[in-house]
NULUMVO-661542 format. One record per residue: residue number from 0; x, y, z of N, C-alpha, C in turn. Coordinates in nm, 3 decimals, padded with zeros to 5 digits. Layout:
BEGIN
   nr     n_xx     n_yy     n_zz    ca_xx    ca_yy    ca_zz     c_xx     c_yy     c_zz
  NUM        X        Y        Z        X        Y        Z        X        Y        Z
...
***
This chain:
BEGIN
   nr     n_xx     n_yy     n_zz    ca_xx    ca_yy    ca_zz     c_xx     c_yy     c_zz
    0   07.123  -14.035   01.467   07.266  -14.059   01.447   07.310  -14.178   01.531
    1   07.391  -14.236   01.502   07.452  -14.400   01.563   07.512  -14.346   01.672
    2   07.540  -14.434   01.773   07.608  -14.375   01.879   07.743  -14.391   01.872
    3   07.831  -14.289   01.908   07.971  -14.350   01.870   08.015  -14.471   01.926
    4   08.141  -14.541   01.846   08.154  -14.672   01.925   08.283  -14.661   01.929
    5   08.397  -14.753   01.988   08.492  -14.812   01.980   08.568  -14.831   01.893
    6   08.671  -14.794   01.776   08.712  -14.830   01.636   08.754  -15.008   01.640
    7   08.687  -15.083   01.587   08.797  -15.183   01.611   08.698  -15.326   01.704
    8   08.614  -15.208   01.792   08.501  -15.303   01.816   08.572  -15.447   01.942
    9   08.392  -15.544   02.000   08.480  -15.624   01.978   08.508  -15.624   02.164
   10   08.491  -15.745   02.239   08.456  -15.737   02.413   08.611  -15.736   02.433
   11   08.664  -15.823   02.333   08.799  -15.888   02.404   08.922  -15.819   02.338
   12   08.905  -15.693   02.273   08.974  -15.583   02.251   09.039  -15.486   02.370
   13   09.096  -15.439   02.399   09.182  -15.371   02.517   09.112  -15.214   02.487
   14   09.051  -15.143   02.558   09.038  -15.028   02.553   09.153  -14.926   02.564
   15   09.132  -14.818   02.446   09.254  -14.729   02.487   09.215  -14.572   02.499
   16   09.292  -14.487   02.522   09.243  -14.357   02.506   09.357  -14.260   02.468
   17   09.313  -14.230   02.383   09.412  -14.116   02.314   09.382  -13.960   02.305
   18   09.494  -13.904   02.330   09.507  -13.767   02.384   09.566  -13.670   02.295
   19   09.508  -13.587   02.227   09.542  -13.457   02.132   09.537  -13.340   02.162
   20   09.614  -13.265   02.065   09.637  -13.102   02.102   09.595  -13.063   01.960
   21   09.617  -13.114   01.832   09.571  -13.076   01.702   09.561  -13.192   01.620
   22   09.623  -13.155   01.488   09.546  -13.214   01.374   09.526  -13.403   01.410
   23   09.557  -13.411   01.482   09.592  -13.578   01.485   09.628  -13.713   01.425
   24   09.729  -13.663   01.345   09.812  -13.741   01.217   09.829  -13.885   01.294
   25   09.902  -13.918   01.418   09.952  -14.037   01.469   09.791  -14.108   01.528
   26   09.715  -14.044   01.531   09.587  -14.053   01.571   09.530  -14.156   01.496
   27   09.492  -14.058   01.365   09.454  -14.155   01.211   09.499  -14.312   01.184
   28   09.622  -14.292   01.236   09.693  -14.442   01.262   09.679  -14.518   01.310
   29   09.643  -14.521   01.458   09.592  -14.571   01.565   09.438  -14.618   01.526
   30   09.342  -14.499   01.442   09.205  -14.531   01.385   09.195  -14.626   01.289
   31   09.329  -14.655   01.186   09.308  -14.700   01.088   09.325  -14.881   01.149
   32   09.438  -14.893   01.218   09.489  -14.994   01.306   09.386  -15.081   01.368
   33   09.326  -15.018   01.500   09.199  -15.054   01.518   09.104  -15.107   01.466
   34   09.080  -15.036   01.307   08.945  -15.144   01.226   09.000  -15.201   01.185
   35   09.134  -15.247   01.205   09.116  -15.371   01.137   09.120  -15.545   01.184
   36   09.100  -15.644   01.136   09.043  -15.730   01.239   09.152  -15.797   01.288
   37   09.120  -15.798   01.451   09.255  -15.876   01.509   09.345  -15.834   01.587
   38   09.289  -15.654   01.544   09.363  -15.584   01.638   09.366  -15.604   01.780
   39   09.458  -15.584   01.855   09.399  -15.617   02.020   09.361  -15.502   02.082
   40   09.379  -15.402   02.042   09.315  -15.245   02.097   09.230  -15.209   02.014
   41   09.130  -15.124   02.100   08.986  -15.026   02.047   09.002  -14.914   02.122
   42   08.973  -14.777   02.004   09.025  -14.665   02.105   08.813  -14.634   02.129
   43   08.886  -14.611   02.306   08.760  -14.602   02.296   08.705  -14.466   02.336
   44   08.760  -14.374   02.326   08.765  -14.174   02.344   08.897  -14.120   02.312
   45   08.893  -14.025   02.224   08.962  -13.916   02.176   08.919  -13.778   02.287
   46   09.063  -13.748   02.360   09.067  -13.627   02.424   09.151  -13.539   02.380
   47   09.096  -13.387   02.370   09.152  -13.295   02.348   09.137  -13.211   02.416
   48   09.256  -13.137   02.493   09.281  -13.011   02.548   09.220  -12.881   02.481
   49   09.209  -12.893   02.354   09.236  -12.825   02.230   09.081  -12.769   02.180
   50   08.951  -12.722   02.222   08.865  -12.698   02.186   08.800  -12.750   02.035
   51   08.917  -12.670   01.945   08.910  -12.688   01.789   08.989  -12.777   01.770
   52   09.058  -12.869   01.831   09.177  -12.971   01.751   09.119  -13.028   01.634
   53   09.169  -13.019   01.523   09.108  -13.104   01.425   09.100  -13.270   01.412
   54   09.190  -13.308   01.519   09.178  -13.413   01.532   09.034  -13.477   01.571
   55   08.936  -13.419   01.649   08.844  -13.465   01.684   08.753  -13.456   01.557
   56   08.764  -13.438   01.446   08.716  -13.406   01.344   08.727  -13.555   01.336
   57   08.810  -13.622   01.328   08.879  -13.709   01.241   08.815  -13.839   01.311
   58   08.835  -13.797   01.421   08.790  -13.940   01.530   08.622  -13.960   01.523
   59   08.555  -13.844   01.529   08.409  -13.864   01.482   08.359  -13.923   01.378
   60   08.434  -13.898   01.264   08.435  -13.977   01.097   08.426  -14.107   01.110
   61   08.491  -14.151   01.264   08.561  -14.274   01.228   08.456  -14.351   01.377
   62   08.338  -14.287   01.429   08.262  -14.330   01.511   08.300  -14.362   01.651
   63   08.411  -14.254   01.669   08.455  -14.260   01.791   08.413  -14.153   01.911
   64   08.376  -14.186   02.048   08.350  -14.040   02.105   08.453  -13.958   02.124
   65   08.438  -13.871   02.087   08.517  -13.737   02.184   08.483  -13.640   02.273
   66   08.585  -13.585   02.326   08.571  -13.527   02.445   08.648  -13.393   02.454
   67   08.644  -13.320   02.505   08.714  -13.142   02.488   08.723  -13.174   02.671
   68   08.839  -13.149   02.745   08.887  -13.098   02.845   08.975  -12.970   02.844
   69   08.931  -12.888   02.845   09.034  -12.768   02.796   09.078  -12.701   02.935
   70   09.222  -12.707   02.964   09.264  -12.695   03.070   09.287  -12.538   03.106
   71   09.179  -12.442   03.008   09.154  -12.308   03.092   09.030  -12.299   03.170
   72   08.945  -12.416   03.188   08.857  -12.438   03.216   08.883  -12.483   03.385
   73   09.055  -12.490   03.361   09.060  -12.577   03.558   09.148  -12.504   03.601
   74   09.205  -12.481   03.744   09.267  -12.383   03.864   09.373  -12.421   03.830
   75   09.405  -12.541   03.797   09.548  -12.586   03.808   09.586  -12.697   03.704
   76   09.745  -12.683   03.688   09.778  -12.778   03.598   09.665  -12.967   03.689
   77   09.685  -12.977   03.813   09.686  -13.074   03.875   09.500  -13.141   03.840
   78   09.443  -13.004   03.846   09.296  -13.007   03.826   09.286  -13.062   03.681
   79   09.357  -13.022   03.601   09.327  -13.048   03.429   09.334  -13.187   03.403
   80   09.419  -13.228   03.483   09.500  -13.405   03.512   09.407  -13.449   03.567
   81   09.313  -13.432   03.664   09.227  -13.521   03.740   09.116  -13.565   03.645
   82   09.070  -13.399   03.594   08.959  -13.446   03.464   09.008  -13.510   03.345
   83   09.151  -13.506   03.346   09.157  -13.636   03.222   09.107  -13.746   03.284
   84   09.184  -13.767   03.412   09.133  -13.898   03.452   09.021  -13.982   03.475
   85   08.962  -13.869   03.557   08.744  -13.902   03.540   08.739  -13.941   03.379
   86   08.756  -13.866   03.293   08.723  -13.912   03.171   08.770  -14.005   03.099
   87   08.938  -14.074   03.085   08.947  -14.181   03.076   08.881  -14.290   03.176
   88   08.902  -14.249   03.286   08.845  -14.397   03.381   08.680  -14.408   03.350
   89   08.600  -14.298   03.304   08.466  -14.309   03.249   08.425  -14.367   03.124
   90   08.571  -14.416   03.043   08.539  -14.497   02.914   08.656  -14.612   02.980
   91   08.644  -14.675   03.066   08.723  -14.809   03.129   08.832  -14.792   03.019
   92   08.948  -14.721   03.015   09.059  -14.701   02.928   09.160  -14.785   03.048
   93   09.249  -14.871   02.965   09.353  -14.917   03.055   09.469  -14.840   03.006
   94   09.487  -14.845   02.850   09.663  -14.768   02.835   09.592  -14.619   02.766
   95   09.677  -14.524   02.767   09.618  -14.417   02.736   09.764  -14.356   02.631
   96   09.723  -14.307   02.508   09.851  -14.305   02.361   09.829  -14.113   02.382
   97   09.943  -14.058   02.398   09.926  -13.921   02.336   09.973  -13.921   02.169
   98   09.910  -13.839   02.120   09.885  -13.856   01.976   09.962  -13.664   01.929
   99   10.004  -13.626   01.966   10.061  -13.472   01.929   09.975  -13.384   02.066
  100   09.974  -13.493   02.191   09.913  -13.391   02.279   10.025  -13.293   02.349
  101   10.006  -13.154   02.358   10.104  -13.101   02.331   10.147  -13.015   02.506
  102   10.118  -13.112   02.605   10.128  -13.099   02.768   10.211  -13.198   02.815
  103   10.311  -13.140   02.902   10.406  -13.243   02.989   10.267  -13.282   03.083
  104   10.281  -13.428   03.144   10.203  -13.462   03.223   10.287  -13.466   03.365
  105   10.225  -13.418   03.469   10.301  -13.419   03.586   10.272  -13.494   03.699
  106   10.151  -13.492   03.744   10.043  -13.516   03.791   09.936  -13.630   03.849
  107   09.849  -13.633   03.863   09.732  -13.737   03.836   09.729  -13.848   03.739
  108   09.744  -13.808   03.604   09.740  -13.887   03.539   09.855  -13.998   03.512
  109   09.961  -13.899   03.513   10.098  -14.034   03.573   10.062  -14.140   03.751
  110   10.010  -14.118   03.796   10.000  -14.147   03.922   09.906  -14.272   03.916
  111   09.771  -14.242   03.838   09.688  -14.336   03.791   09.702  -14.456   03.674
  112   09.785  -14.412   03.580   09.793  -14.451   03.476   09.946  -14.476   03.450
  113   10.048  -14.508   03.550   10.161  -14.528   03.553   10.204  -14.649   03.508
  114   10.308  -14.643   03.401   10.371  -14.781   03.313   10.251  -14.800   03.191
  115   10.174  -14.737   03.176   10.048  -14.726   03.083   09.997  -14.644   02.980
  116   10.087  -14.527   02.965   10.116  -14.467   02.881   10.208  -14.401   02.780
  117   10.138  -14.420   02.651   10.277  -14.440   02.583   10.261  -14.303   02.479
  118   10.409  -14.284   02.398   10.391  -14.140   02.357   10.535  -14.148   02.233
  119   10.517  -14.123   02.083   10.605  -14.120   02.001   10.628  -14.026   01.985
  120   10.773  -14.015   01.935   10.870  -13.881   01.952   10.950  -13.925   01.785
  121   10.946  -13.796   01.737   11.023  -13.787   01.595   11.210  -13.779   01.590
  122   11.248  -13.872   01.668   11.355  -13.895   01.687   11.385  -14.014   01.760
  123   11.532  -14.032   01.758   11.613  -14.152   01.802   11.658  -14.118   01.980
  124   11.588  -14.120   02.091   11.590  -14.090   02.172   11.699  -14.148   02.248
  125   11.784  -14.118   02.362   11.757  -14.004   02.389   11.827  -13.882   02.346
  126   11.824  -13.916   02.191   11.866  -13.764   02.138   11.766  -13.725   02.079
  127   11.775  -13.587   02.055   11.667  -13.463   02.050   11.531  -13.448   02.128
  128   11.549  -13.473   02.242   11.406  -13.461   02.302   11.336  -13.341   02.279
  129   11.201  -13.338   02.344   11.130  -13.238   02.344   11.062  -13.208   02.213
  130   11.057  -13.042   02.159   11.024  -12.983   01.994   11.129  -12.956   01.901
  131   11.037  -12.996   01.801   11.158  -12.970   01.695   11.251  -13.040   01.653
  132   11.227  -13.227   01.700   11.318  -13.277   01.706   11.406  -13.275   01.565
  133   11.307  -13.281   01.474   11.392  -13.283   01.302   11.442  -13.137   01.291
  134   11.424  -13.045   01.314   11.530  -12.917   01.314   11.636  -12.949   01.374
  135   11.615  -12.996   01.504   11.714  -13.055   01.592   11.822  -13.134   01.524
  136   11.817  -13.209   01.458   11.917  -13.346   01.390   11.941  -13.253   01.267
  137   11.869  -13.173   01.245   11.946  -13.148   01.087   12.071  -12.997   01.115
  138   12.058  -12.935   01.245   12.139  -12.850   01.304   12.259  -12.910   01.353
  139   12.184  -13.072   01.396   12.328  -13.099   01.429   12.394  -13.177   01.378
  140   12.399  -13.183   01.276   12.439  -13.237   01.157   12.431  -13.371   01.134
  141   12.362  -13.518   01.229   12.310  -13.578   01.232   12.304  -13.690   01.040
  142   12.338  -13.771   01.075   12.348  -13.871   00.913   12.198  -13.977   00.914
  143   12.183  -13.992   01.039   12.032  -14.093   01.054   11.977  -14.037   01.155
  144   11.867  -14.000   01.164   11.722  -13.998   01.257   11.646  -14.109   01.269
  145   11.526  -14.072   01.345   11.394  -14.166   01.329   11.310  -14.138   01.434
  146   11.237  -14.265   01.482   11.156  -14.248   01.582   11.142  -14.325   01.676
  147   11.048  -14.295   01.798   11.088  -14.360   01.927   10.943  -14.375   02.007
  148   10.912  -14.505   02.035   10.774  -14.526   02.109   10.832  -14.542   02.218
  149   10.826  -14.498   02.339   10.806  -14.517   02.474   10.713  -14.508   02.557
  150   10.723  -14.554   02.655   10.652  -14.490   02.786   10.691  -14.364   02.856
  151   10.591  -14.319   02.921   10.615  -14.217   02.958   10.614  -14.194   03.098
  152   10.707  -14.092   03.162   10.734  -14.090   03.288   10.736  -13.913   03.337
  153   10.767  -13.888   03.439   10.736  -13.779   03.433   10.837  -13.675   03.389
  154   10.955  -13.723   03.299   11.029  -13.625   03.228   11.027  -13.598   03.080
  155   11.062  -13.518   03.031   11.013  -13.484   02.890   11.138  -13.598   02.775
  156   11.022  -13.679   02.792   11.065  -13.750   02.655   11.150  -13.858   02.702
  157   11.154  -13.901   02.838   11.306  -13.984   02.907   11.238  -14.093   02.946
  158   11.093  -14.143   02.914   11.061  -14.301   02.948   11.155  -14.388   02.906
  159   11.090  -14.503   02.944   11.176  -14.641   02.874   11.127  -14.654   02.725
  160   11.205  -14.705   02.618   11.219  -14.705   02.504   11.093  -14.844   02.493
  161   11.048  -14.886   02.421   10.959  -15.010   02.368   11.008  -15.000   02.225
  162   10.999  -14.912   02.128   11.015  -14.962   01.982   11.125  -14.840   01.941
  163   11.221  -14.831   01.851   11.273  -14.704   01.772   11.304  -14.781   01.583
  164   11.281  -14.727   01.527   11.299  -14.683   01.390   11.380  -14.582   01.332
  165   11.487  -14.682   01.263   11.590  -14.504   01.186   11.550  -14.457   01.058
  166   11.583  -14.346   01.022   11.546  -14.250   00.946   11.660  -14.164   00.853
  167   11.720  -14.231   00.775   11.796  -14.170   00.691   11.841  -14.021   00.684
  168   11.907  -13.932   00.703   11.865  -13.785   00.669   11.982  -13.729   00.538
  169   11.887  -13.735   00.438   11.868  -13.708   00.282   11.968  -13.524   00.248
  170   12.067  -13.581   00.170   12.081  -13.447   00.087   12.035  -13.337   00.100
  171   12.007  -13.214   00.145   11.909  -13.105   00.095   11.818  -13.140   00.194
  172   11.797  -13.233   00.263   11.638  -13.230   00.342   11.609  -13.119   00.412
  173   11.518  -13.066   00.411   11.479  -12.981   00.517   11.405  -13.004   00.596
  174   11.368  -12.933   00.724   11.260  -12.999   00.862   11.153  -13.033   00.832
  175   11.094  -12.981   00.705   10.973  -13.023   00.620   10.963  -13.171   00.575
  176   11.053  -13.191   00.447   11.094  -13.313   00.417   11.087  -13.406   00.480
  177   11.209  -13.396   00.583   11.270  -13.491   00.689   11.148  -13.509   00.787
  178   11.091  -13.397   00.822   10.956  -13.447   00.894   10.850  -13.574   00.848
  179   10.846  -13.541   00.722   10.724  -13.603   00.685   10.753  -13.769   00.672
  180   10.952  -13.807   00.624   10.939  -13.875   00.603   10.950  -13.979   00.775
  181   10.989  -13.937   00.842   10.963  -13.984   00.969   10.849  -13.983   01.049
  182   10.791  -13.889   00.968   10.595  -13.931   01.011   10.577  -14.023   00.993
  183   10.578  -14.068   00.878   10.521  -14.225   00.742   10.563  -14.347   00.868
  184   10.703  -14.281   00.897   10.740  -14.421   01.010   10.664  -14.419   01.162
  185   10.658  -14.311   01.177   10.585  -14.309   01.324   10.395  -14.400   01.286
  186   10.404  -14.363   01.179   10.248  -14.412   01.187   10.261  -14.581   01.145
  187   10.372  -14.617   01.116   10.385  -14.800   01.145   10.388  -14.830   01.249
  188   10.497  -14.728   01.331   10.555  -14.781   01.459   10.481  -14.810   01.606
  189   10.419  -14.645   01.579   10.290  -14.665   01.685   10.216  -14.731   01.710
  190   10.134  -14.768   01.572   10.034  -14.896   01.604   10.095  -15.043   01.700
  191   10.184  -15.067   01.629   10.276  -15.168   01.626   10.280  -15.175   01.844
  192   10.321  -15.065   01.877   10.428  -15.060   01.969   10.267  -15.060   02.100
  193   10.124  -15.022   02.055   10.004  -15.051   02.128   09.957  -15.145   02.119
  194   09.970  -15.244   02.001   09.911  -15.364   01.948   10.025  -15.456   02.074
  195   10.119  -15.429   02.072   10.187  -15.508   02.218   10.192  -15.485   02.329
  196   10.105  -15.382   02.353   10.100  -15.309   02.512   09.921  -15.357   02.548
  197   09.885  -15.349   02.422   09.719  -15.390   02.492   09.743  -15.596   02.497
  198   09.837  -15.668   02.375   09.828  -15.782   02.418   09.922  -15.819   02.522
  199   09.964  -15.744   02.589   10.046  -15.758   02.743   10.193  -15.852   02.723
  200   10.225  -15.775   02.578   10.353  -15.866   02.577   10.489  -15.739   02.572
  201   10.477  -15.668   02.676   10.554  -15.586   02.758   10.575  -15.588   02.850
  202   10.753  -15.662   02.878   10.769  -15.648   03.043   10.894  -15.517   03.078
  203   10.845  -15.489   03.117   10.917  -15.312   03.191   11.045  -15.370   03.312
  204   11.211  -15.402   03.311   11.241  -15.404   03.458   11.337  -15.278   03.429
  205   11.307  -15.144   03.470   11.386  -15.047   03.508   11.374  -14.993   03.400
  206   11.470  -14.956   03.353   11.460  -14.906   03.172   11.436  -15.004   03.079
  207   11.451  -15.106   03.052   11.461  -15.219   02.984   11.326  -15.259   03.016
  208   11.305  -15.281   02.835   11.179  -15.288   02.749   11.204  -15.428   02.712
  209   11.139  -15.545   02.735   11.158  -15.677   02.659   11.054  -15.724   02.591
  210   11.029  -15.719   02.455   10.913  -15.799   02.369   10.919  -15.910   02.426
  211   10.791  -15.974   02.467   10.767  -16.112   02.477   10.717  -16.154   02.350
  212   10.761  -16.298   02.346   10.686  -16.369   02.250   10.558  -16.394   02.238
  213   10.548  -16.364   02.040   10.353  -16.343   02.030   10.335  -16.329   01.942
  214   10.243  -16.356   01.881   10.198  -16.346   01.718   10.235  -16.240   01.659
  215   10.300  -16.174   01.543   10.327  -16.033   01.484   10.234  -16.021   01.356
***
């Protein structure tokens, strides 16, 4: 069998590492992104908390390694965080994407990997944080949604903003519907919002996210 590689390939590609809890829909995105040429990121390990995540299904297809850290395996939330970190810093990962990983990070891995990780949310932040965000907007009666790439910090869902996308919310939609169609957008947005974090045209002062100028 080939050894797994990198999606995307390629010295002068930015290594990344992405982090799952299941099926890994925003994942696929990130995989599909990667092969293609020009990209400036290669993911180069898929981690899952998740024993069975199906996501790692997906990332193997696609000749990537994966990895199972399953955090009943460690004493502490703090311990589970360190072995992410051995294991990203063991595939030289500089930005690290959660993909539906489904753990606040508290820890280690913010500490190491701080201003470096990024994480999309099915909403227009900072409204509806957390789960459920499309139940969320359609309870509250909400006329547009969407989605939101940030960074991540150590509160749930309250990094600095880098990209958002709105999202219409339709007649009759239900959390089903309305989900899916703000998936379709998360999986443009994401790529999009790593493809400028691995070519370093992100400058961070405080909350404020500024695209630098750069090829699109």
């Amino acid at each position: 069998m080939a050894e797994p590689r990198p999606t995307g390939g390629g010295a002068s590609r930015v290594p990344i590492g992405v982090l799952i809890s299941g099926r890994g829909s925003n994942l696929g995105a990130l995989l599909a992104a990667a092969a293609r040429p020009g990209y400036p990121a290669a993911v180069a390990v898929v981690i899952s908390n998740v024993p069975d995540a199906a996501g790692l299904a997906k990332a193997r297809q696609a000749g990537v390694k994966t990895l199972v850290v399953d955090q009943r395996a460690h004493r502490s939330r703090g311990a589970h965080e360190q072995a992410l970190v051995e294991a990203l810093r063991g595939h030289a990962v500089e930005w690290v994407c959660l993909a539906g990983y489904q753990r606040v990070l508290r820890g280690p891995l913010l500490r190491v990997f701080a201003g470096r990780i990024l994480n999309v949310h099915p909403a227009l932040l900072p409204s509806f944080p957390g789960t459920h965000a499309q139940r969320q907007a359609l309870e509250y009666g909400v006329r547009v949604t969407g989605c939101t790439v940030h960074l991540v910090d150590d509160g749930v869902d309250t990094g600095p903003i880098i990209l958002q996308e709105p999202v219409p919310v339709e007649p009759g939609d239900t959390e089903e519907t309305l989900s899916r169609r703000v998936l379709a957008v998360e999986h443009r947005l994401y790529p999009r919002a790593v493809a400028l974090a691995a070519a370093g045209r992100l400058r961070v002062e405080g909350r404020k996210v500024t695209i630098l100028p750069g090829p699109d």
